[in-house]
N, C-alpha and C positions, 0 to 999 in steps of 0.2 A: 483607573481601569473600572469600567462599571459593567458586570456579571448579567443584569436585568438584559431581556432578551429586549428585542424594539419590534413596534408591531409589523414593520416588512418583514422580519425574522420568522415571527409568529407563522407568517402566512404560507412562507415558503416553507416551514415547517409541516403546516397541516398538507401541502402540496404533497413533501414528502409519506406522510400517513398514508393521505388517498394512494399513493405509488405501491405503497407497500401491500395495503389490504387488497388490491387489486391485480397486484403482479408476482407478488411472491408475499405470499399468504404463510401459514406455518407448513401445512401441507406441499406444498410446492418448494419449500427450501426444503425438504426433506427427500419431497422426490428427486429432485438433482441431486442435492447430495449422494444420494443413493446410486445412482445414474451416472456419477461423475458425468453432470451436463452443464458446461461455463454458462454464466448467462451473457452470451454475447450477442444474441436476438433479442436480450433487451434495452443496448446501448442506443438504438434507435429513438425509442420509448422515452429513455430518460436521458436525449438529448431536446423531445420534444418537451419535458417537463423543465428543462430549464438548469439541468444539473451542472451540466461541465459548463456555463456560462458565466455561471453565479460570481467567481473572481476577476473574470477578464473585466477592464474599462468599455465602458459603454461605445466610446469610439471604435475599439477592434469588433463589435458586436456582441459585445456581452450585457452581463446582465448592472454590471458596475457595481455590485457588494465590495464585500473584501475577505481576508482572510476566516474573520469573526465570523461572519457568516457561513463560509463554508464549513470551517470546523463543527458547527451545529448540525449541520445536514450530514456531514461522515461522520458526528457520533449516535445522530438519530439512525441512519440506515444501522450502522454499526450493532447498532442497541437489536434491532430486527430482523435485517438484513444484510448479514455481513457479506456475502459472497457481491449483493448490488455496490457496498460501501468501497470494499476490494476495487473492482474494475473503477469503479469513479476514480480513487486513488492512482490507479493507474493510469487512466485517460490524463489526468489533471497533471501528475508527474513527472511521468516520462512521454506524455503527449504537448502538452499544453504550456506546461510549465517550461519546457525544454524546447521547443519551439519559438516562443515569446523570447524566451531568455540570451538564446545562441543562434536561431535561425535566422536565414536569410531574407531579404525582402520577400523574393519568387517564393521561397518555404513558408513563410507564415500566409503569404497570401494563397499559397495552394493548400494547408493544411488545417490554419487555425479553423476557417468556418468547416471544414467537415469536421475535426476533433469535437467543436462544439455541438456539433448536430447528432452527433452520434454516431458517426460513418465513416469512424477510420480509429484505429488503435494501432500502437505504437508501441513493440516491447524491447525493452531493456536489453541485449546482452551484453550484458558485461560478465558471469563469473566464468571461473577456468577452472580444470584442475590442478592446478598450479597458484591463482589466484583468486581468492576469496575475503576475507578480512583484508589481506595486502594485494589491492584491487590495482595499485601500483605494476603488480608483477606480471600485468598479462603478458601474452607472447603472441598472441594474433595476430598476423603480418598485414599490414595494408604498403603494397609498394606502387608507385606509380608508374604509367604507361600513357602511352601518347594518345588514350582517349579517356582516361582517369583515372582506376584504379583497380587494383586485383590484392582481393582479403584470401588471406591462407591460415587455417588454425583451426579453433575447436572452439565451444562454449559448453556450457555444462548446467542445468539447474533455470534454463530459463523461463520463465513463464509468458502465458500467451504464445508463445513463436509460431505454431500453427494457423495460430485463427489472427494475428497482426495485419495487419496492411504492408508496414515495414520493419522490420527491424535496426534499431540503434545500438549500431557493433561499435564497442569499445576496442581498438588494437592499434598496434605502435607501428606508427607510421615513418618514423625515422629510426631506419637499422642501426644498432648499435648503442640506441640508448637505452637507460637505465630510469625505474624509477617513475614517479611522474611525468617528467621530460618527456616528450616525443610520443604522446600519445595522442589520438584523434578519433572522431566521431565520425563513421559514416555510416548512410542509412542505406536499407538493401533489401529487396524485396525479397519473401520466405521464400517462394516460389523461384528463384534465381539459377540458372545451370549452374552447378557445385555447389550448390544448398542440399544439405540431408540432415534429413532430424530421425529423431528415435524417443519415441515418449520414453519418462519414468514417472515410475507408481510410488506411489507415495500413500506415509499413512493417515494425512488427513488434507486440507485445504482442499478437498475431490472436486470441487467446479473452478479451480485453477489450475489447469493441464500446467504441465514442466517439462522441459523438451532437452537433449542434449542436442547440438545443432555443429555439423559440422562442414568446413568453407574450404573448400576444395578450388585451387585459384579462380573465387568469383569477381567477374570481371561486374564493374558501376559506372557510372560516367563521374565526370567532374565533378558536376554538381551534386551527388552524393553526399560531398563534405557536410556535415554542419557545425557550425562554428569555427574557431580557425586552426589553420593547422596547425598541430603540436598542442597544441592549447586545451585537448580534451578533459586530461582529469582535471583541471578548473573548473570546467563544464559541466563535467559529471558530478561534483560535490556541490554546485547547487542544486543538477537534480535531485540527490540523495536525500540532501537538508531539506527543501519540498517534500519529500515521501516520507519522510521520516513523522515528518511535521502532521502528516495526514495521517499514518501509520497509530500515533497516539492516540486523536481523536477517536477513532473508527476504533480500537481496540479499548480504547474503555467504554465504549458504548457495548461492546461485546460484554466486556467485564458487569457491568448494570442487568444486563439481561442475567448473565449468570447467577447475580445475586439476586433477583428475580424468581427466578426458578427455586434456590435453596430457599427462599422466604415462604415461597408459597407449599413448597413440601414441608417445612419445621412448622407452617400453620394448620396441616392438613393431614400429617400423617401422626394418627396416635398410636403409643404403645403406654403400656401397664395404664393403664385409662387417663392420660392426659397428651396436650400435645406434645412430640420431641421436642419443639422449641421453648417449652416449659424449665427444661433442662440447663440448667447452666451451662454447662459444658455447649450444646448446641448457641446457646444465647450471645453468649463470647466469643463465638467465630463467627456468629453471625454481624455482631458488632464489629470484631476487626474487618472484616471484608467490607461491609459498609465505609469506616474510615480509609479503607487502601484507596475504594472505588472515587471516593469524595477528593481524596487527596490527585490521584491522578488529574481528575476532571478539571480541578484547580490549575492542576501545570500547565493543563492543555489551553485552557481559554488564558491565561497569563500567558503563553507562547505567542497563540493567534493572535492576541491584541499585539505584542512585538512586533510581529510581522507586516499585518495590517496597519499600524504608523510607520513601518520602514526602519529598525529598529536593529541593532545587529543582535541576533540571538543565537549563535552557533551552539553554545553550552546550551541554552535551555529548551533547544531543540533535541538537542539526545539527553539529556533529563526526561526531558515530556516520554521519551521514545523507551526506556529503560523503565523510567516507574508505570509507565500503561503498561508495556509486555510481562512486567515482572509481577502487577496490580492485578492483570487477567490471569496469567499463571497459577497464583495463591489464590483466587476468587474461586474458579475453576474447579481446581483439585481441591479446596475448603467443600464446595459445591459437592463434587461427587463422594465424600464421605459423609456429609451430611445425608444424600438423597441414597448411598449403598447401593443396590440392586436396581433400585429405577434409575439410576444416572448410569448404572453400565448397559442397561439394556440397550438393543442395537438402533431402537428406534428413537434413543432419551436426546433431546435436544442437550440437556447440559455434556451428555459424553461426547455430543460432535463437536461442541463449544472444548472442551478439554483434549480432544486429541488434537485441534485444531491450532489450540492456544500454543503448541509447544514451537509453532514456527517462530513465532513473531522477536524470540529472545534472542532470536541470530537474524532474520530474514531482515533486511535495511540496512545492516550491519548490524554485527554479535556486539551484545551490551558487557561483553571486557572489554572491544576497541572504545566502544562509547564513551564506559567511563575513562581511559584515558582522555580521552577528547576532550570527557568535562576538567579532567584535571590542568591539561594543558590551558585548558582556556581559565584556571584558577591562577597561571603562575605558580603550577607546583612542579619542583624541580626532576 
């Protein structure tokens, strides 16, 4: 496994920079944040820079990298621009990835080139009140009728749902079962007669709207299906293992920035006439953070290269996912006691990085099912 970046990497790298300084500068993530404004005007933008291309094979129209690659670019945005890394993640996961993976011919050839261009997103629902960690438990009805099908149920917590093109509703499609069994995908335009949302407010992620969305016998056609029947949570745990996958990268690029931030106040901020970072006490958390951040980064490009030779990585895909969310968590909060007063202020980049940080230990899945997962995949009884 070789770390050293290759100069195509390099370029699409510096690609990424010019994106950043040009579109979402410091000032400009702050005013969205501020704003609660998604950046979904600039998925256009950074379909024309090449972003959601970068994994597909060059024969679907992509860019032909792989994995390794992209993980660079969602830990660069990440490191910068997490809210741009977020929707990439998302386009790439629950658009891209899940398309390729279980769609159909008519479905990849109507979606993959807009997913790639920038001109169509695709959100997830799958949580419930009812179902959330045990994603098995949903109860949203899909029953068939002689021109497709009619979804009845609820969703809860889902992001994007408003500003999507479609939405990918998880619900059981064969009455009477239990469990994974009998679940199925199908896609459903927001705007659908028996579609109603109701946003919820949240206390951080602010350019990631959350919607409760609820399906009031909405009627789809046939082809709505993706992938096959019954067959969805199979489906959906590759999409997961994708997100999860990106969820790492892009959150220790967070976690970098954060330490970033506390390096340059412990260089900059003096008390009794020298710097805080003088201090031991400051010196040693500033050091553990450095190694949590290092050690993340490691998981993450040891995943991606998995991935990228076709590799089965189930465990060290929620590894990677557990030690970045839990990496940014301790960075974070190390971060705002280090900086005190300027990390609580309303305006501190590290305090939006820390309320921000507290989604990620649950959001992909809660890193208790995780480590089960990894356990399972140890052979521990």
């Amino acid at each position: 496994m070789d770390l050293a970046s290759q100069p195509t990497q390099d370029a699409i790298l510096e690609t990424v920079d010019r994106f950043i300084a040009r579109h979402l500068p410091p000032s400009e993530i702050r005013r969205r944040d501020a704003g609660h404004i998604p950046p979904y005007d600039l998925l256009p933008l950074m379909g024309e820079a090449g972003f959601f291309r970068l994994a597909v094979p060059e024969a679907e129209g992509g860019l032909g990298e792989d994995w390794r690659t992209l993980a660079l670019v969602q830990e660069r945005l990440g490191q910068h621009a997490y809210m741009a890394a977020s929707i990439l993640n998302r386009v790439v996961g629950f658009g891209i990835a899940s398309v390729r993976g279980y769609g159909s011919d008519a479905q990849r050839a109507a979606f993959l080139p807009r997913l790639m261009a920038g001109r169509m997103l695709i959100a997830l629902a799958l949580t419930e009140p009812g179902a959330g960690s045990d994603a098995a438990a949903v109860a949203t009805r899909a029953e068939r009728t002689p021109r497709g099908w009619r979804i009845t149920g609820g969703k809860i917590w889902i992001s994007d749902a408003r500003g999507a093109n479609l939405l990918l509703v998880v619900a059981r499609s064969t009455q009477g079962s239990t469990g994974a069994a009998g679940i199925s995908l199908l896609l459903v335009p927001p705007d659908a007669p028996g579609v109603a949302m109701t946003g919820l407010p949240k206390i951080g992620n602010n350019c990631m709207p959350s919607w409760d969305i609820a399906f009031d016998g909405v009627e789809v056609a046939e082809d709505a299906l993706m992938g096959k029947e019954g067959q969805g949570f199979r489906h959906l745990m590759s999409t997961l293992h994708a997100s999860r996958a990106s969820m790492a990268a892009t959150v220790t690029g967070a976690a970098e920035a954060a330490l970033g931030l506390a390096l340059d106040h412990a260089r900059s901020r003096v008390q009794f006439g020298r710097p805080i970072g003088a201090n031991q006490a400051i010196r040693h958390r500033l050091t553990e953070m450095r190694m949590r951040v290092d050690a993340s980064r490691l998981m993450v490009r040891h995943l991606a290269w998995l991935i990228a030779t076709g590799q089965p990585c189930r465990r060290e895909a929620a590894q990677a996912k557990v030690m970045a969310s839990e990496c940014l968590q301790f960075v974070a909060d190390a971060g705002m006691q280090i900086m005190a007063s300027a990390g609580y202020a309303a305006e501190s980049d590290m305090g939006r990085l820390w309320r921000d940080a507290r989604l990620y230990s649950f959001g992909e899945g809660a890193n208790e099912i995780l480590r089960d997962t990894i356990a399972r995949e140890m052979g521990v009884p």
